[in-house]
Structures are given as C-alpha cells and as structure tokens.
N, C-alpha and C positions, 0 to 999 in steps of 0.2 A: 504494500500500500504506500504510495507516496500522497505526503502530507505538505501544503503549500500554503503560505502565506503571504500577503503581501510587508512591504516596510512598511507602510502605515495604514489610513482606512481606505485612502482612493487608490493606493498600488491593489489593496484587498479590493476593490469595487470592480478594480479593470480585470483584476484575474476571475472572479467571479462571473464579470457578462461573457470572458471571453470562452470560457466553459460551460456557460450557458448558451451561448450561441451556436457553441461549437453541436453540443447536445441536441438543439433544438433544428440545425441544418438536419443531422442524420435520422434524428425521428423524421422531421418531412420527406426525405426521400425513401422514406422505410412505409410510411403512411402511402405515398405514390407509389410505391412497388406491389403495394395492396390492391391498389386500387386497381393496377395491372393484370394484379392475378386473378381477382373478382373477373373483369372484363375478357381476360381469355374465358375462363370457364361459363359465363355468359353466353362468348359466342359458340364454343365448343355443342354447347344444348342448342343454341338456334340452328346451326347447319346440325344436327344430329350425330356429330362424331363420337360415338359412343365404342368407340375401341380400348381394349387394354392395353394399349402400347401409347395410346393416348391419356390415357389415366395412371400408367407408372410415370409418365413427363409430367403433369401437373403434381403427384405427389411428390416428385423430387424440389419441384420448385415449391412448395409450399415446406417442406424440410428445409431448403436453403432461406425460408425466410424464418421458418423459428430458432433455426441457429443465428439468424440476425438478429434478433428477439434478444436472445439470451445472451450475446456480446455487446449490444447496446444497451442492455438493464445493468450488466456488469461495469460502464462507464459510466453512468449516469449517476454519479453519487449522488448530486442536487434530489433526486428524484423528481424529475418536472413532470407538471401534469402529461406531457405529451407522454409520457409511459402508458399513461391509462388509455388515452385512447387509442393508440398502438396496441393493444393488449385486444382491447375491443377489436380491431380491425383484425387483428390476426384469429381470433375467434371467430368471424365473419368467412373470413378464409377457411377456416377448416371445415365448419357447416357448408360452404358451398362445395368443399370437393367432396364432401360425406354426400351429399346430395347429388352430384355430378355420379359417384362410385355407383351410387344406388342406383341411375338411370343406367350406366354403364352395363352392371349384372344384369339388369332388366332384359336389358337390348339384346346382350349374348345367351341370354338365358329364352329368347324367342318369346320376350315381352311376358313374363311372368311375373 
C-alpha cells in the first residue's frame, strides 16, 4: 500500500483531484464498455445469432470486464460513487448474457 500526502493542505487538494480524476476517467470508460456490451448483445437477439460460439465470445468479454471490475475497485481507495454505478452496470451485463445464454439453449435446443 503506498500512503501519500501532500506538504501542506493545497499540495493534499491537488493530489487528491488528481486521483480522483484519475479514478473517475476509468470508471467512465468502464461505464462505456458496458454500455458496449449491453449493445452487442442487443443486436446479437435482433439479427437472431443465437450460436454457441457466439455466446462463448460475449462471455469472455463480459469476464474481461469483471476482471476490470475488480482492478478498478482495487485502485479506487476514495471509493467514489462511480463504483456503485459501475457495479450496477456490470450486473446489467451479466442479466443480459444470462438472458442472451437462455435464448441461445432455446434456439439449439429446436426452440424448447
């Protein structure tokens, strides 16, 4: 763990937004790669591609994003609220490929 202060309260103010900013860039791009993944799986259901070689792709990428998850919660010592809604959106994510998996079985399973 590295412990950081500043010399006085404004060197503490600059290092504090500058970790916060920092924090709040990679939640928004992590918040946008959600929103990515929601949208393939979207379209994957409208054209009907309900394969399993399409559904081991979407769950790797939704694996690379909870390992995103878990390296971003692990810098985020502030705890900013963008954790929580990143948490949510990553939940969203897993309900839609739970959802997508079910269509999938359905389809190879001759709509059972």
């Amino acid at each position: 763990m590295l412990n950081v202060e500043g010399e006085d309260e404004q060197s503490q103010s600059v290092l504090e937004t500058a970790f916060r900013d920092a924090r709040s860039d990679e939640w928004k791009e992590f918040l946008a790669d959600c929103l990515k993944f929601e949208a393939e799986i979207a379209k994957e259901i409208s054209i009907e591609k309900f394969t399993f070689a399409e559904l081991e792709e979407e769950e790797q990428s939704l694996e690379r994003l909870r390992r995103w998850f878990r390296d971003l919660k692990k810098r985020d010592a502030l705890q900013l609220p963008a954790a929580e809604q990143a948490q949510k959106a990553l939940n969203s994510c897993i309900d839609s490929l739970e959802a997508y998996a079910q269509s999938v079985y359905s389809a190879q399973n001759g709509g059972e």
